[in-house]
Structure formats: C-alpha cells, structure tokens
N, C-alpha and C positions, 0 to 999 in steps of 0.2 A: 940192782935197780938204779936207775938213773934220776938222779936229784934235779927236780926242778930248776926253773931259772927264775922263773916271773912267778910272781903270786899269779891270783884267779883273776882279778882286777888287769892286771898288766896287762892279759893273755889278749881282755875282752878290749881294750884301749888298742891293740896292736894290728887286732886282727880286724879291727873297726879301720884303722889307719889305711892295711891294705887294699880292704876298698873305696878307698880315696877318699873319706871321711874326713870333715875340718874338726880340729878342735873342739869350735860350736857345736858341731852336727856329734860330735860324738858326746860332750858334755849333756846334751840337754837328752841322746839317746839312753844314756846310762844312767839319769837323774842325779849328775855331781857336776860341781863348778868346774869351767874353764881350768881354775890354776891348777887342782884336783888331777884334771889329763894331764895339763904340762907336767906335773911334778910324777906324774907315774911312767912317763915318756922321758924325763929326764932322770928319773932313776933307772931306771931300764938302758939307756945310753953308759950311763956310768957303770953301771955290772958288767955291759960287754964290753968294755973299754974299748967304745967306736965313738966316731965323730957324726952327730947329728941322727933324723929320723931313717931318712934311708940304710944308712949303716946298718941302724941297727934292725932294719927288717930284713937285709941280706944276710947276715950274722943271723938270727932267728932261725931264718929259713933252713941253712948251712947246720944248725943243729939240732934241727927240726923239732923247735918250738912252734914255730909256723909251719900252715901248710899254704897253700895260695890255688 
C-alpha cells in the first residue's frame, strides 16, 4: 500500500491550485486564512523537494497524487 504524501487539507489546497485558484479564492473557499494556504503549499514544496507551486503540481501529478 502506497503511503500518502499530502494530508486531506494539502490534497484539497492543490487541487484547488490546479484550477487556477488564487490563494484568496481558495482561503475563503475552504474557510481558513490566506497564510493557512501558503503554509500548506509551502509544506507540500518542501516534502517534494521542488522549487515553487508549479513544481510541485508536476511532481504530484508524476505520482499521481493529482489527477488533472
């Protein structure tokens, strides 16, 4: 069985991302603050040791945490 990557939180911040979702637009969708995303978006960067958001939705996708 293959171990997760992202909590439940990450998954829903990500997948908000890839359809072209701001920050704002995802923070007030999910009912949590602004830094709240950033910081689930910048923990998520650092698990997959990529540089920035795109990275790491290529990466996701690649191991098919995401689907698109």
């Amino acid at each position: 069985m293959n171990k997760k990557i992202l909590t439940d939180r990450e998954r829903e911040v990500f997948e908000l991302l890839v359809l072209n979702k701001t920050t704002s637009e995802i923070a007030k969708f999910l009912g949590i603050s602004e830094k709240t995303v950033r910081n689930h978006i910048s923990n998520t960067i650092q698990k997959l040791g990529v540089k920035g958001r795109a990275g790491a939705v290529v990466e996701l996708i690649k191991l098919g945490e995401l689907t698109i």
